[in-house]
Residue, then its C-alpha position, 0 to 999 in steps of 0.5 A: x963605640x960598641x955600647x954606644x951603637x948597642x944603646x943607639x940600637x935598643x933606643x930604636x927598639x924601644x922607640x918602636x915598642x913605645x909607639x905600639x903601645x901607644x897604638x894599644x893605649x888608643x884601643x884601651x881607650x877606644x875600648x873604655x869610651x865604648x864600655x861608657x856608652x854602653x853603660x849609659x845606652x843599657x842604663x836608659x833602656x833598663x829604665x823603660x823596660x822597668x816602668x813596662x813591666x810595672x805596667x804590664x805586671x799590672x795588667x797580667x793582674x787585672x787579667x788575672x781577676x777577670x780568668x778567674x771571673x770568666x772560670x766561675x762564670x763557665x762553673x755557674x753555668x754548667x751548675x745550672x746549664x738549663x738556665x741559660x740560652x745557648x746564646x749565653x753559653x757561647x758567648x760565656x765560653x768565647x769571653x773565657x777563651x779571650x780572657x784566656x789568651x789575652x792573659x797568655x800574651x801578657x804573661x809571655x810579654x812579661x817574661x820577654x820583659x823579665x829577660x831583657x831586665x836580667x840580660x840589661x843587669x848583666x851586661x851594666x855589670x860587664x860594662x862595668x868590668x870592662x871599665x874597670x879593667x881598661x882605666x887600670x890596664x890605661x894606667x899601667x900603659x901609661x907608667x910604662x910609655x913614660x918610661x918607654x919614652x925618656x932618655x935610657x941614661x935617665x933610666x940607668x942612673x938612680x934606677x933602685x932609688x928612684x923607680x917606686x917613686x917615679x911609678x907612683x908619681x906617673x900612676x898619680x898623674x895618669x889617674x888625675x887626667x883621667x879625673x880631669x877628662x871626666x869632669x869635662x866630659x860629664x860636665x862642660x862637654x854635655x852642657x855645651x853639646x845642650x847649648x848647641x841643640x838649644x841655640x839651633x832650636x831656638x834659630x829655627x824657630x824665632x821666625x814662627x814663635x818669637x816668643x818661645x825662643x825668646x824663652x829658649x835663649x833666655x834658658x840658654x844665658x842660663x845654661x852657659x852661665x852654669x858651664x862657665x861656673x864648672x869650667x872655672x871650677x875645674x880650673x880651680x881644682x887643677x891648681x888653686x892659686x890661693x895654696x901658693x899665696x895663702x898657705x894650706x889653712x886659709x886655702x881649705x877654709x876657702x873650700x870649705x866656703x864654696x862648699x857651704x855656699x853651694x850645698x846644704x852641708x855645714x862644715x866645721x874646720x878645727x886647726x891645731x897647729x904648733x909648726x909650718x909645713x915646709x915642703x911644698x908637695x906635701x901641702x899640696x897632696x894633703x889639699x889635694x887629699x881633702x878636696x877629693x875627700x870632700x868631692x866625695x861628701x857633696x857627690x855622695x854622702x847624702x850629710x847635713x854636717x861634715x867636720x875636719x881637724x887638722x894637726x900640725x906639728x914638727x913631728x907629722x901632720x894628722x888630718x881626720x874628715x868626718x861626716x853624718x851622711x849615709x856611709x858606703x862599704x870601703x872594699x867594695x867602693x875602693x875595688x869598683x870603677x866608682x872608686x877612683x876618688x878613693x883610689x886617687x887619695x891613697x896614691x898621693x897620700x902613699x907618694x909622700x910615705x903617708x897613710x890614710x884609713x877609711x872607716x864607713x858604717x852604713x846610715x852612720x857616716x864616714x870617718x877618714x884618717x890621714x897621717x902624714x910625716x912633717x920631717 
């Protein structure tokens, strides 16, 4: 009776603890959400504040040339000072000391640009971080909430066998809603939000010119036929019905189609194949792992032709995606924000004990081997 009340008494306690990470968890995010804003808030004035200093730049240089014309012109009279009025004089000198002053102004205003550049790099590269370090701490929060929150006889029994696993799986699911929450956010929730603003124009306006809003609508019709493409797209990647019905093959072949048929990229898929894949999850991470990998081709690579082999045998399963686009450096992408894709293909490929190898050169493409147990 007495270690029935002690776990009754630690369930509460950790029914509390898990609601005060949970209230972590939000500034997390709230912390995370402020860090983007930032970002792109930084990224748009860096923006301006580039095209004024290429404007001012060129400024300060035709003011340059005319200091230096006005220098010589004061150098031309007093070499030959009788030759002139004192009329000519006074306004020689006046002329200088505006040019002068002028270019002292500019030059101020440059350096003012030049600071609020520096200070706009190093705050994106902050925001940056604190991304960064918030989608990680999130993640971590998340495996320990879930953990928090089931039965603590859950926890108990198998705890040795079944802990790496768990932690793994959690951490792939954490990463894949926050995958799923900025495909919405950057997709569907802005074109509907330009929806909004395009309807509302187009209302105020059909009384005084018709025909404009007529043309609004119409690139409205546009617009939403656009977000319903992304939406059904996002509903595609969350779970493609084909995998389930066709098999692994007639599925990728699939994705290699709307690749194709929605970008420039030639993609050839070579099939070896001796035996079948019986688990279901490992088909359904090796899917997972291609479609990330190709997201990442179209998104980035800049390629005109993209290749993948896919081996299957009793033994294991080897999949090589190659690319001729213009590669990126694997340390320094895998440990930046911009990252997680990569980060998302190594934890499904790590729960189901396979490994996956990333080799880029830059201006040569990107060759990635996976290799995956098939017992």
């Amino acid at each position: 009776m007495k270690n029935l009340i002690n776990i009754s008494s630690l369930d509460q306690i950790i029914q509390k603890t898990a609601l005060a990470i949970e209230d972590g968890k939000k500034e997390i995010f709230d912390i995370s959400e402020q860090a983007r804003h930032d970002y792109i808030s930084y990224d748009q004035e860096l923006i301006s504040i580039k095209a004024k200093l290429t404007i001012m730049i060129n400024e300060v240089d035709k003011l340059e040339i005319r200091s230096k014309m006005a220098r010589n012109m004061i150098k031309t009279i007093n070499e030959h000072f009788d030759e002139f009025t004192e009329n000519d004089i006074k306004e020689a000198y006046a002329l200088s000391q505006k040019v002068l002053l002028a270019l002292a102004s500019k030059r101020q205003e440059e350096k003012e640009y030049n600071e609020r550049r520096n200070e706009l790099e190093r705050l994106m590269r902050n925001s940056v971080e604190v991304i960064k370090k918030s989608e990680i701490l999130e993640t971590k929060v998340s495996v320990a909430l879930e953990y928090l929150n089931s039965s603590i006889f859950e926890q108990i029994e198998d705890i040795k066998q079944k802990k790496d696993l768990s932690i793994k799986i959690i951490e792939a699911q954490e990463n894949e809603k926050k995958r799923i929450s900025r495909d919405i956010h950057d997709g569907p929730a802005q074109s509907l939000a330009n929806v909004i603003f395009k309807a509302e124009y187009a209302s105020k306006i059909i009384d005084t010119s018709p025909v404009k809003a007529k043309r609004e609508i119409a690139e409205l019709q546009e617009d939403v036929r656009d977000t319903l493409k992304d939406i059904r797209k996002i509903i595609y990647d969350l779970m493609p019905m084909s995998l389930d019905d066709l098999g692994l093959v007639p599925t990728i072949k699939k994705l290699i189609s709307n690749i194709m048929e929605t970008s420039n990229i030639e993609v050839d898929f070579n099939v070896f194949q001796s035996s079948v894949i019986d688990n279901q999850l490992t088909t359904l991470m090796v899917f997972r792992v291609i479609q990330e990998a190709f997201n990442n081709i179209v998104k980035h690579s800049h390629c005109k032709h993209a290749k993948i082999d896919l081996h299957i045998s009793d033994i294991e399963i080897n999949v090589v995606i190659e690319d001729d686009g213009v590669g990126f450096d694997v340390m320094k992408t895998t440990e930046s924000p911009l990252g997680f894709g990569l980060y998302n293909m190594k934890e499904r490929i790590e729960i189901i004990n396979g490994t996956l190898e990333i080799n880029s050169i830059h201006q040569k493409g990107t060759t990635i081997k996976i290799r995956i147990s098939n017992n």
